[in-house]
C-alpha positions, 0 to 999 in steps of 0.5 A: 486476444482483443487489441483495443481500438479507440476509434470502435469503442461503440462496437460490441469487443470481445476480449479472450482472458484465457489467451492472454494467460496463455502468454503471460510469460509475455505480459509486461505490467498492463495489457488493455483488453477492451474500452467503451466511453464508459469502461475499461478493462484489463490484464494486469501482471504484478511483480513480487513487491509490486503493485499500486502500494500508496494509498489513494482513490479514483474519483471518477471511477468505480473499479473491480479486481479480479485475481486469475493466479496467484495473491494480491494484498488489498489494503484500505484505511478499513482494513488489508484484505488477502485475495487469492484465484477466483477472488475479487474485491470492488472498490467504488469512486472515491474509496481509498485503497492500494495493493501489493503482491507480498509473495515471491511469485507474480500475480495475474489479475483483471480489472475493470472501471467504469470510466474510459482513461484507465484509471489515470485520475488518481488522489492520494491520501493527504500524509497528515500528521496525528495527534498519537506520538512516540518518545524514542531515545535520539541516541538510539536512531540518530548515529548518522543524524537527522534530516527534515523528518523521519520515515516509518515502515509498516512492517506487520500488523504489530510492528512499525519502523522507524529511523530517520534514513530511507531504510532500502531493506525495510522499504521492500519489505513494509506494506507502507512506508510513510515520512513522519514529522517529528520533534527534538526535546531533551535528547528525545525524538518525539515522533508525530505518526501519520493519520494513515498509519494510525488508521492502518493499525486501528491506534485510536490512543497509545500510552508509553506502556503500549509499545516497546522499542527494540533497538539495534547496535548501529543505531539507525533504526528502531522497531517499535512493538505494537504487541501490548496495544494488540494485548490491551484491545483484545 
């Protein structure tokens, strides 16, 4: 397997992938491969619930991923996208993106950039607030109160999260996990969802008739079922 030298980057690299999967018992999170002024390449293992999970983009960098074994997630404001073995996905400069791996089993993946830092330039997707709210009743999420805001959780792709406590079982099982803004009025929490999450889940309108909240008895958290908007768009 190739060992990166920064002083011979104008020299030809030959890198052995299959060697590197040979010891990928060995692998800890990145192995560079090879490096020029203007690209990079490397072996990534990637832990189950792992990954880049916040949403954000490379400005200067287009970026290729190629999985070698196992599943990756891919998720954009476009869409979320399930790669396998001998998949892979291109995300130019400055598209916004982030993966997960969602399976109990590493995944072993190359990527590629076109720019020498690794990928170490990075934005992330502002977390504004959007014009689609949530009624929930206070009594049903605030047992043990309120702080500056609430968290919502991406659970699927008809159920959102939500509670005013960093929730650590639902932060190891949502694919995105965002603070929301919210407001107090009448005994009703009125929950303003971030333009990311509204993106995710294509919500361009929501009527009180499009969600149901399912409550549960420590009154911490609800789910909030998408399953009427999902019907309707149909």
């Amino acid at each position: 397997m190739a060992t990166v030298n920064s002083s011979q980057v104008d020299e030809v690299q030959i890198f052995d992938v299959g060697e590197a999967m040979k010891q990928r018992d060995h692998l800890s999170g990145r192995v560079d491969m090879a490096r020029s002024p203007n690209s990079f390449i490397a072996v990534f293992q990637t832990r189950p619930r792992g990954g880049e999970t916040h949403i954000h983009q490379h400005p200067d960098s287009d970026q290729i991923l190629y999985i070698l074994d196992g599943e990756l997630t891919v998720e954009g404001l476009s869409g979320r996208f399930v790669l396998k073995a001998n998949q892979g996905v291109l995300i130019p400069a400055g598209v916004h993106y982030g993966f997960t791996n969602t399976t109990e089993r590493d995944v072993v993946f190359l990527t590629m950039r076109t720019e020498s830092s690794g990928g170490r330039r990075v934005a992330y997707v502002a977390n504004v607030p959007s014009d689609i709210h949530v009624k929930i009743p206070a009594d049903e999420i605030g047992a043990k109160g309120f702080g500056r805001h609430i968290y919502v959780y991406a659970m699927d792709r008809s159920t959102i999260g939500i509670s005013p406590l960093l929730m650590e079982e639902w932060n190891k099982a949502c694919l995105l996990r965002m603070n929301c803004e919210y407001e107090k009025q009448d005994g009703v929490i009125i929950a303003k969802l971030p333009q990311r999450m509204t993106q995710w889940y294509k919500i361009e309108e929501l009527a009180e008739s499009d969600y149901r909240l399912l409550a549960e008895p420590e009154k911490i958290r609800v789910r909030m079922d998408l399953t009427p908007l999902v019907q309707r768009q149909v």
